[in-house]
N, C-alpha and C positions, 0 to 999 in steps of 0.2 A: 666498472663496478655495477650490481645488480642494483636493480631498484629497490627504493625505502616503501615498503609499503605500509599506507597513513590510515589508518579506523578510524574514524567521524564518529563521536555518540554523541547524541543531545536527549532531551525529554526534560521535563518536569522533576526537583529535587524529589528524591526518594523513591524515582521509579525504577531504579533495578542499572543506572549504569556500572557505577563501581564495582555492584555484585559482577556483572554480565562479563565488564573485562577483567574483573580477577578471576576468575573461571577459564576463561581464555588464555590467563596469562598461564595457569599449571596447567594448560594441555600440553600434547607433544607436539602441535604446529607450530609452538614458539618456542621451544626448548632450544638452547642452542643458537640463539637467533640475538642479538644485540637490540634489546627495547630500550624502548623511552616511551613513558607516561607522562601527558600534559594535563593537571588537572587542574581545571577553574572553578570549583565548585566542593564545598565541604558538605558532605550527606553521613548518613549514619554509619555507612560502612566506610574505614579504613583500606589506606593502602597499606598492609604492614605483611612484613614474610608469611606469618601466619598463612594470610589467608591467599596463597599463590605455591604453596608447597613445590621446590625445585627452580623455580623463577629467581631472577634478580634482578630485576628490570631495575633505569632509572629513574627516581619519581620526582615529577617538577612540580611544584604547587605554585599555583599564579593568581591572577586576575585574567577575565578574561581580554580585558584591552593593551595587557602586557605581550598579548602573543602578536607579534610583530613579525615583520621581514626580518627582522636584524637577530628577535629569538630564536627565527626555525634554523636561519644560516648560521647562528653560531652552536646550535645541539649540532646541526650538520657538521660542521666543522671540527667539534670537540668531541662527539661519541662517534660517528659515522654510523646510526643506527640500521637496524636491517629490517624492521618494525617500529612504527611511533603511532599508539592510541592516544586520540584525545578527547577527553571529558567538556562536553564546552558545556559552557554554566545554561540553564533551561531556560532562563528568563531571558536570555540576550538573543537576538535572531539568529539562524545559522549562517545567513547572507554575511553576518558582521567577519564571519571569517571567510568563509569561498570568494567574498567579492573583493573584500582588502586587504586578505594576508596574502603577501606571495612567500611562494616555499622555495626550497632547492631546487630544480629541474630533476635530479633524481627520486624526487619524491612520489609518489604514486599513488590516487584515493581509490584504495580497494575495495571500500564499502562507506557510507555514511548512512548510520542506524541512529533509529527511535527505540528507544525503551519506553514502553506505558504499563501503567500500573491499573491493570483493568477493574480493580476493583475499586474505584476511585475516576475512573474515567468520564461512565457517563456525568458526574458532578461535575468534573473540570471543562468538559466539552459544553455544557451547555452555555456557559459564561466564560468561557475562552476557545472559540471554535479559530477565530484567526490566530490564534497562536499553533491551535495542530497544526491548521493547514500550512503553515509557515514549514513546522515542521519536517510534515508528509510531503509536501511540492519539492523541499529541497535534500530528502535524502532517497536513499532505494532500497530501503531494509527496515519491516517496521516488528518488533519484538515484544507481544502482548505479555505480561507474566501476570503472577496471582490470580490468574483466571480460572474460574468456577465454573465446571462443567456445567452443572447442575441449575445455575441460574443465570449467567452470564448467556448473554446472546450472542454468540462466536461468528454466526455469519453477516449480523449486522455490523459490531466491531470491523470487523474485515470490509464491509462494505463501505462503512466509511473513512476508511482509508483509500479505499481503489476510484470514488469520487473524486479525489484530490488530485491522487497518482496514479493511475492505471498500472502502471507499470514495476510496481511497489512490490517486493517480497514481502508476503505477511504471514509471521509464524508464530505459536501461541504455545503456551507454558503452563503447567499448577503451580501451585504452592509448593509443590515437590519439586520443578523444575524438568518437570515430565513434558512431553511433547503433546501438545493437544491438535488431533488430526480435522478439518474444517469439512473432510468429509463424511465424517460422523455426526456433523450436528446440519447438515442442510435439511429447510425446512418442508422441503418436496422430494418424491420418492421419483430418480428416477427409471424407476423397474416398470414403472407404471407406463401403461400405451394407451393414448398417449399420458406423458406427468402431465399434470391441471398444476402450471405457476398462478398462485394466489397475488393477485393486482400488485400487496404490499411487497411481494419479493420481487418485482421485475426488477430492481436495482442489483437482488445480488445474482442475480440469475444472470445477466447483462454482464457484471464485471467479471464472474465466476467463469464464462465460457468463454472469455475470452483469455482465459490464461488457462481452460482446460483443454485444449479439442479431443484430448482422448476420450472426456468423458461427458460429453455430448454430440461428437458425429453421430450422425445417422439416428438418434433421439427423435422421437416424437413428440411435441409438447402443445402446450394451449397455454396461452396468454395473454392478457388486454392490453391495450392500448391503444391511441387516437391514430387511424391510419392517414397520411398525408402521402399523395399519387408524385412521383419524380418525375416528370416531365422528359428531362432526358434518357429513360429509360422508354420510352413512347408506348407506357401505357404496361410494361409488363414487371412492373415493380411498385412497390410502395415503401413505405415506412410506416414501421410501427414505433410509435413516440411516447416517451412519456418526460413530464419537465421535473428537475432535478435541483434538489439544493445541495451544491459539496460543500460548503463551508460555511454560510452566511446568506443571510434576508437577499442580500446584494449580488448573489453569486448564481443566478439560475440560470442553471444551462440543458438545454436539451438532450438526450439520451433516447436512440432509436436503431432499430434491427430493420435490416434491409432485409424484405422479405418480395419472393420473387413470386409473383403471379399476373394473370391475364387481365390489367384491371378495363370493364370495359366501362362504356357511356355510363351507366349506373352505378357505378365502383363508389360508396358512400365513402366519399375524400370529404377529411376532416371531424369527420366521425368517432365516437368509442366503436370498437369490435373483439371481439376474440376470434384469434385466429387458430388454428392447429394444421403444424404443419413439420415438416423434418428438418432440425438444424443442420445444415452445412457451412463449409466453410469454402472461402476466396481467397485469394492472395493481394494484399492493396500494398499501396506504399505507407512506411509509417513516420512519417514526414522528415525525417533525418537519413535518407537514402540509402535505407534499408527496406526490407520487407516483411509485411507479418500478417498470418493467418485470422479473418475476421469471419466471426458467425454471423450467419444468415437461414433466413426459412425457406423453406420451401413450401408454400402455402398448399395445402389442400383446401381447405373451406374455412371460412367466416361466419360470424354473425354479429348482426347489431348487439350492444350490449348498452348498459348506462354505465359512465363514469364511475368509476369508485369513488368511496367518501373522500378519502384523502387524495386529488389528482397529482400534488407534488409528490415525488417521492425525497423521505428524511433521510438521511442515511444517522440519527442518533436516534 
């Protein structure tokens, strides 16, 4: 028998899950396909035929400390579905189910998605950043909606997501439910030779290239940061650094582009600089024994510069 494949949604009440998987549900990917809806959480929108035209999925309303080993084995059991999305309630962690529900063995997590309600976000994050990143660390798909071109800040949005999870698909929406492209709102031109990255983007410039290489190989750029010399590379490398908050006061972690040049006896290690040079990319390991393509400069020239006002980088 083919595998059950499971949608994960969480987020904050009223950000867009219900909408997101009743939309999903009248596509023609699930047409034809035996569902099951597990939902922990009552929000504004219903599950009702209405709003799934062509669907008939089954709908389970629960708690979410009712979703048990013994719930998913017995929907197993009793529908044999061929699709099961679930709604987990926003206030409960997502650990509360990855870590203690066990599923069928034919079960299969084919995505676990954030819905966030961007118009409302920067409020929530300021005084719930542990609960995103609860969020963001533990799923691979994050879904901005209600977002306003016009004054919404789309690549910081995104960047504080890629803090958390690097590895995170981040895709953004209107109020129409229109796709909004992240390459229309960056805040540096790169047509320019070289682009001048402004102190305050080195965070989304950092997580941006690294999930783009098409669209910075062989770029020219300029950028600050505090150079610190790698010893293991004997002299022909450095890093360019800057410190980083992803989630919390408590959470600072460093963020640095290996940048490859001839540092000699006078190479001001430890210092601010701007550097400008050609982004390229390496092949490293990405700790799960695989491989993945990391940016890197290729340093032309430097100069002393002073720290920026802000030396952490925020990502809200």
């Amino acid at each position: 028998m083919e595998d059950c494949l499971v949608y994960f949604f969480t987020g904050f009440l009223d950000s867009g899950k219900t909408s997101v998987i009743c939309d999903w549900l009248g596509s023609e990917n699930f047409k034809n396909r035996k569902v099951v809806v597990i939902n922990t959480e009552e929000g504004e929108k219903e599950y009702v035929q209405e709003n799934y035209e062509g669907a008939n999925p089954v709908i389970i309303n629960c708690e979410t400390d009712e979703v048990t080993k013994e719930m998913t084995f017995d929907i197993e059991e009793k529908y044999k579905p061929g699709v099961v999305f679930i709604e987990w309630n926003g206030s409960v962690k997502p650990t509360d189910f990855f870590d203690e529900v066990d599923v069928p063995e034919r079960w299969a997590l084919a995505a676990a998605i954030v819905t966030v309600d961007a118009s409302t976000y920067g409020m929530y994050l300021k005084n719930m950043q542990t609960m995103f990143a609860d969020y963001f660390r533990y799923c691979d798909t994050v879904l901005f909606n209600r977002v306003d071109e016009e004054n919404d800040n789309i690549p910081k949005l995104r960047a504080s997501v890629k803090a958390v999870n690097p590895g995170a698909s981040v895709h953004f929406f209107d109020s129409n439910n229109k796709v909004v492209k992240i390459e229309d709102h960056l805040p540096f031109d790169l047509k320019q030779d070289p682009c001048n990255i402004a102190a305050e983007d080195f965070g989304l410039f950092y997580t941006d290239a690294f999930e783009n290489e098409g669209r910075y190989n062989g770029k020219r750029v300029s950028l600050i940061g505090q150079a610190v010399v790698l010893r293991e590379f004997r002299g022909k490398a450095f890093v360019l650094q800057r410190q980083a908050y992803t989630c919390c006061a408590a959470d600072l972690q460093p963020m640095g582009l290996l940048c490859f040049y001839e540092c000699k006896s006078n190479f001001p290690n430890g210092q601010w600089i701007k550097a400008t040079g050609t982004v390229r990319y390496f092949e490293d390991d990405d700790g799960e024994g695989g491989k993945i393509n990391v940016p890197s400069i290729q340093v032309e020239t430097y100069a002393l510069t002073s720290k920026p006002e802000n030396e952490v980088i925020y990502f809200n």
